[in-house]
C-alpha positions as CSV (number, residue, x, y, z in Angstrom):
1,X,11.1,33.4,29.3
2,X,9.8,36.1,27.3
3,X,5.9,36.1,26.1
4,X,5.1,35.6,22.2
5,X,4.4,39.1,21.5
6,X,7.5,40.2,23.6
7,X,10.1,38.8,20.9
8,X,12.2,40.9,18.9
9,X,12.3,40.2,15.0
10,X,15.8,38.3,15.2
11,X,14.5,36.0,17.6
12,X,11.4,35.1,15.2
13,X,14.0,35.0,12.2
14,X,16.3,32.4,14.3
15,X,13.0,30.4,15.6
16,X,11.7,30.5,11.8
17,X,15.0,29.3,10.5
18,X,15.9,26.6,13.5
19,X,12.5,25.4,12.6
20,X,13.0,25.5,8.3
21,X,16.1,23.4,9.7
22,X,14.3,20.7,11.7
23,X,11.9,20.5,8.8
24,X,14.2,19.5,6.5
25,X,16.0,17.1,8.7
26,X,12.6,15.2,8.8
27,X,12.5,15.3,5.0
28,X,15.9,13.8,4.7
29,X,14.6,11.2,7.2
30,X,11.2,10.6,5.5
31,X,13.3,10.4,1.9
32,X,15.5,7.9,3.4
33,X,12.7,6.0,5.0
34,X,10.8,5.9,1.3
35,X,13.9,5.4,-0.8
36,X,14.7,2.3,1.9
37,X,11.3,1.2,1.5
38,X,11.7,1.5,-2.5
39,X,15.0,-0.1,-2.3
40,X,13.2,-2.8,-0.5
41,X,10.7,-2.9,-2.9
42,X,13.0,-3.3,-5.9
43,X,14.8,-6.1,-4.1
44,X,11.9,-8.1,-3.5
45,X,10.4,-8.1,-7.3
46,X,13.7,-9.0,-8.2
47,X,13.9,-11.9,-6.0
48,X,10.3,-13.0,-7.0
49,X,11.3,-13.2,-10.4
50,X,14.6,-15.2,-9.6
51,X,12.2,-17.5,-7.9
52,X,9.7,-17.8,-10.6
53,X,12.5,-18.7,-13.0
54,X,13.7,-21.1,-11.5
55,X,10.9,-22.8,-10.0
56,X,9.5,-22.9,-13.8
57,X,12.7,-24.0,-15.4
58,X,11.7,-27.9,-14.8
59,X,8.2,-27.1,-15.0
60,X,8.0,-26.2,-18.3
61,X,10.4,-28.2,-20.0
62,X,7.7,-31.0,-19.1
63,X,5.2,-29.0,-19.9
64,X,7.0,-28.7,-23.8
65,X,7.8,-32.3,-23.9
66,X,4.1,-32.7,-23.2
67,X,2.6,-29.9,-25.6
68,X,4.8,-31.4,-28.0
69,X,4.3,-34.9,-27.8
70,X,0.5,-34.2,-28.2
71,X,1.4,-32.2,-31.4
72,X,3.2,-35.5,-32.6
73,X,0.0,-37.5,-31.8
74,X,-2.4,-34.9,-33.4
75,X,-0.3,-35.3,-36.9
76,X,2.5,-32.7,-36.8
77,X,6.3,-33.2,-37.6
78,X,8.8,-33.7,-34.4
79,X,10.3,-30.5,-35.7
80,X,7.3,-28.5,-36.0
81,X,5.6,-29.8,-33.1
82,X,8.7,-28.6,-31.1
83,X,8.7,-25.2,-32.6
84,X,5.4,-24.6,-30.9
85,X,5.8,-26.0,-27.9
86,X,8.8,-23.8,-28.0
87,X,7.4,-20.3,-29.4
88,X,4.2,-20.7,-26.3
89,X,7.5,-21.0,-23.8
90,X,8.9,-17.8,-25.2
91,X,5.3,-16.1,-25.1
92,X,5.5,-16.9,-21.3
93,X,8.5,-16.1,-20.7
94,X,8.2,-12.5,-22.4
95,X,5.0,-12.0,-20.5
96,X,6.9,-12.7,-16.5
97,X,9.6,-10.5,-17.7
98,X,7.9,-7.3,-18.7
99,X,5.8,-8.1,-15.6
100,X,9.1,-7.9,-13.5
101,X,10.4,-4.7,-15.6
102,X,6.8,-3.3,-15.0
103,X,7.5,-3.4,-11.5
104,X,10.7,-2.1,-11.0
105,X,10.2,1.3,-13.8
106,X,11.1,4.5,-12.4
107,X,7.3,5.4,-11.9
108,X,6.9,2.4,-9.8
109,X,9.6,3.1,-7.5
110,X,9.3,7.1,-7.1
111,X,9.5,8.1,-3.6
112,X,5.8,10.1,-3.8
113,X,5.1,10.6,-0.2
114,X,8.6,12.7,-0.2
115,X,7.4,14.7,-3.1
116,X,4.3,15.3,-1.9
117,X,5.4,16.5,1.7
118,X,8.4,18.6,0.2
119,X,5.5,20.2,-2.3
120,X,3.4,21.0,0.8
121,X,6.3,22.1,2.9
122,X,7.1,24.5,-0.1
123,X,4.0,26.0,-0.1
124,X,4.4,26.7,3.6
125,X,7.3,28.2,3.7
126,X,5.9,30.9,1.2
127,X,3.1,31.4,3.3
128,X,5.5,32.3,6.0
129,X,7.5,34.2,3.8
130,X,4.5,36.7,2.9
């Protein structure tokens, strides 16, 4: 086995570039890592909003009968009373979907630690390079 200062320049280019390869190998592995994590992620704010749905399907329809009926009883027309109750539901409901869409946007989902690491790792390989 030869000593670090005995190696010719071929050998430090093939050690530099079997290393450059193992480095990116680990990338690909940290990408898939964080885009499986993402992926993950995505699923599960898609499945709490599935939930939240339907759990508040039955809910609120209740919860309208109610508001309206109160409406009735406070001096309002069955027809207005129901618009309301029904313009409130669709204020809710807007709110719990842009919450959901809020959640899976692009900038929510970005694999950052793989940026950041291939950022870093391209700084060090010009440092070599010099």
């Amino acid at each position: 086995m030869t000593s670090r200062t005995d190696r010719s320049i071929p050998e430090l280019f093939s050690d530099a570039v079997g290393q450059l390869a193992k480095l990116i190998g680990n990338e690909f592995a940290l990408a898939r890592a964080e885009l499986s994590d993402k992926a993950g992620q995505a699923g599960r704010a898609a499945a709490m909003m599935g939930a939240g749905a339907v759990i508040m399907i039955p809910a609120l329809v209740m919860l309208l009968f109610a508001v309206a009926a109160a409406l009735m009883h406070g001096g309002f027309s069955d027809p207005v009373a129901y618009l309301i109750a029904g313009g409130g539901a669709v204020i809710v409901s807007i709110a719990l979907i842009a919450i959901g869409i809020n959640r899976l946007s692009g900038e929510a989902l970005k694999p950052t630690a793989t940026i950041d690491e291939i950022q870093r790792d391209k700084a060090a390989a010009r440092e070599m390079v010099r």
